[in-house]
RODRENMAR-552313 format. One line per field, with one value per residue (C-alpha): x, y, z. Coordinates in steps of 0.25 Angstrom, whole numbers. Example, Ala and Ser with C-alpha at 12.3 -4.5 7.8 and 13.67 -1.06 7.14 Angstrom:
BEGIN
xx = [49/55];
yy = [-18/-4];
zz = [31/29];
***
This chain:
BEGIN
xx = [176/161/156/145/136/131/117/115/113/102/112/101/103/117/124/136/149/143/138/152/160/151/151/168/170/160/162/179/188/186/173/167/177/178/163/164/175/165/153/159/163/150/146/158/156/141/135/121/121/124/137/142/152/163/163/163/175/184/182/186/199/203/216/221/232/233/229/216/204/198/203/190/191/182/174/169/162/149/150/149/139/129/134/131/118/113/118/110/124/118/110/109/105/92/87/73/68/73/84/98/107/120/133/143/157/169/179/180/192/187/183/168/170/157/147/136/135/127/124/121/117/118/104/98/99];
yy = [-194/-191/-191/-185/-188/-175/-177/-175/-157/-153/-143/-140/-126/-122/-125/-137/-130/-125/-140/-145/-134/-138/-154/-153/-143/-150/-166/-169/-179/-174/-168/-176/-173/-158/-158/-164/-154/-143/-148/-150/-135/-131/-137/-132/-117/-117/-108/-110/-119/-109/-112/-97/-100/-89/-99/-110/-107/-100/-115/-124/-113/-114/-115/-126/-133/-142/-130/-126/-136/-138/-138/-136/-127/-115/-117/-130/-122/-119/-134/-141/-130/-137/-149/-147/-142/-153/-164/-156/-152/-135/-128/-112/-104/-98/-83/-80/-77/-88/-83/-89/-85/-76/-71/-63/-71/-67/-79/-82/-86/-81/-67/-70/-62/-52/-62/-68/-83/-91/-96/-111/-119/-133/-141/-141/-154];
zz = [75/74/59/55/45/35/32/15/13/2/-4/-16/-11/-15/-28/-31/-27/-15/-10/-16/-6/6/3/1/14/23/19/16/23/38/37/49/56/54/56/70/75/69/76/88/88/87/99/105/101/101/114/118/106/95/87/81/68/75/88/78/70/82/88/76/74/89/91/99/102/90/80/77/84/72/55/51/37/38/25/31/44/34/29/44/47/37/39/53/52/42/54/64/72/71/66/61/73/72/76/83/70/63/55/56/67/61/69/62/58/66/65/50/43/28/30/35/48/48/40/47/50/55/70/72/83/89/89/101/110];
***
């Protein structure tokens, strides 16, 4: 098993409970573990290096033989994202313009089909 080390966040910018949430989702018992199974999906899904959430989340919920590939809680996607992105595993694709890349949800669990998200992107070899 590949573990990972998380780099310290500057969470100054949101308030106590927020971090408390993030720190409790993304950092319990089989965190390193859950983290490797979501990176490698990125790579898996990711076309022409972009990884798209709705690609994302239809791969860790494949079925397969055994179940679902992956038992990876839905409220700990936004958690490996950052956690991702502070390693220097993705990064938020960017438009020409320099604003962040969005596509619109179609495979959420919790009623977030039709809301933007963000895009990200594998870091360039």
């Amino acid at each position: 098993m590949t573990t990972f080390h998380q780099p310290s966040i500057d969470f100054a910018a949101i308030d106590t409970e927020y971090r408390a949430r993030v720190d409790l989702t993304g950092n319990d018992w089989r965190a390193d573990e859950d983290f490797a199974l979501f990176v490698d999906a990125c790579r898996r899904v990711a076309v022409f290096g972009v990884v798209s959430q709705n690609d994302l989340r239809i791969e860790l919920l494949e079925e397969t033989v055994d179940g679902p590939r992956c038992s990876i809680q839905h409220n700990r996607y936004s958690a490996f994202f950052s956690r991702a992105i502070a390693a220097g595993l993705l990064a938020k694709a960017k438009r020409d313009d320099g604003r962040t890349l969005k596509d619109v949800c179609t495979t959420s669990p919790t009623g977030n089909n039709g809301k933007e998200q963000v895009v990200y992107e594998l870091p360039s070899p």
